[in-house]
N, C-alpha and C positions, 0 to 999 in steps of 0.2 A: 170652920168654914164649910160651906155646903159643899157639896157634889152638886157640878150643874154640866148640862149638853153644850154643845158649841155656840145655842142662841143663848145660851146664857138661863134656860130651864131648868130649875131645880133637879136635879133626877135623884134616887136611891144613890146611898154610899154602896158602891162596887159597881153599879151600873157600867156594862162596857159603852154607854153611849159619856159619862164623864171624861171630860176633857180634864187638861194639866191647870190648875190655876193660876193667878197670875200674883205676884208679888204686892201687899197688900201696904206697903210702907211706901213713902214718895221716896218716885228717883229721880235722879237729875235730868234736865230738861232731854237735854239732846238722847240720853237713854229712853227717857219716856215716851218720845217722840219714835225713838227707833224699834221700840213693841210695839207701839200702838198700830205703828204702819205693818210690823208683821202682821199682829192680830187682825189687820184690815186686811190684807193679804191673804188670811185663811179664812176670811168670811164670818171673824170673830169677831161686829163692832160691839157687843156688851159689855166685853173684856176690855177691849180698849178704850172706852168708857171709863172702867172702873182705875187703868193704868194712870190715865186722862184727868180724872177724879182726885187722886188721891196727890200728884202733882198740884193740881186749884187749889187745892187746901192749906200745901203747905206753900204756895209761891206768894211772894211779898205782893204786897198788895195794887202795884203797877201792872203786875201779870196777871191776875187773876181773869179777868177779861178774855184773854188769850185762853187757858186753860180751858175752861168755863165753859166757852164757847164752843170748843175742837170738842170736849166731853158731849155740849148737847145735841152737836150734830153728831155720835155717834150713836146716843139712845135712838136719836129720829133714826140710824140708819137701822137699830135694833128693833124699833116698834116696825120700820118697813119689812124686814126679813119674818116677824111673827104674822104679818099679816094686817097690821092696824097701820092704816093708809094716812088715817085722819090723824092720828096723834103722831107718826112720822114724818109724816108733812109739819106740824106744829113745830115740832124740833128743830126739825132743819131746820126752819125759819128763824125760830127761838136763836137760836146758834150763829144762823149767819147775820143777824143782825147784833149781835153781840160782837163779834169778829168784826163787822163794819166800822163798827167806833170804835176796833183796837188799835193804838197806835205807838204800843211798846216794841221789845225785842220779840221777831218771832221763830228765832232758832232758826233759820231754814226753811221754814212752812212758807207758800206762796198764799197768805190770806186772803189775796182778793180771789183766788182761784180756789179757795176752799169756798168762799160765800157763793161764787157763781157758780159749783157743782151743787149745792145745797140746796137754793134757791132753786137750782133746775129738778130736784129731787135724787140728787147720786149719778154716778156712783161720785163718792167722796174720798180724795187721797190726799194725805197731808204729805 
């Protein structure tokens, strides 16, 4: 696994700008949900991206939507944090329109209120 900065930038292995990383195996929803919102929290959406991510993967194929989606709205909130306006805007949208047509379990997440912050361009809280 790399060494990466808080945006989720590669950096040197020992770098003091390397952050803790994040568990690379699916956890259970309501865990995954409950990092992700940390890592939202500290201004890590890459991270929670990759938490986000690896959940999609393994959730049956009902949730995937769900996942999916919460994941691409946090690249878009990660392209917005580096500075890329246009491809974070994409995202979000990408995201919240995925999230529109979900209409599985959603743990607790308020998705109509994650697409309306997305769609506004953030900030985004699941």
């Amino acid at each position: 696994m790399r060494a990466r900065d808080a945006a989720g930038r590669p950096v040197p292995l020992g770098s003091p700008d390397a952050v803790e990383p994040v568990p690379e195996e699916p956890l259970p929803p309501y865990e995954a949900l409950a990092l992700a919102r940390q890592l939202l929290e500290q201004g890590r959406p890459f991270f929670a991206h990759d938490v986000l991510e690896a959940r999609w993967k393994a959730a049956p194929a009902e949730e995937r939507d769900l996942w999916q989606g919460l994941a691409q709205v946090c690249v878009g909130l990660t392209h917005l944090q580096r500075g890329n306006a246009v491809g974070g805007e994409r995202l979000l949208l990408r995201g919240a329109g995925r999230l529109e047509e979900y209409a599985g379990p959603s743990y607790g997440v308020d998705v109509p209120a994650v697409v309306r912050a997305a769609r506004a361009g953030g900030p985004v809280w699941l």
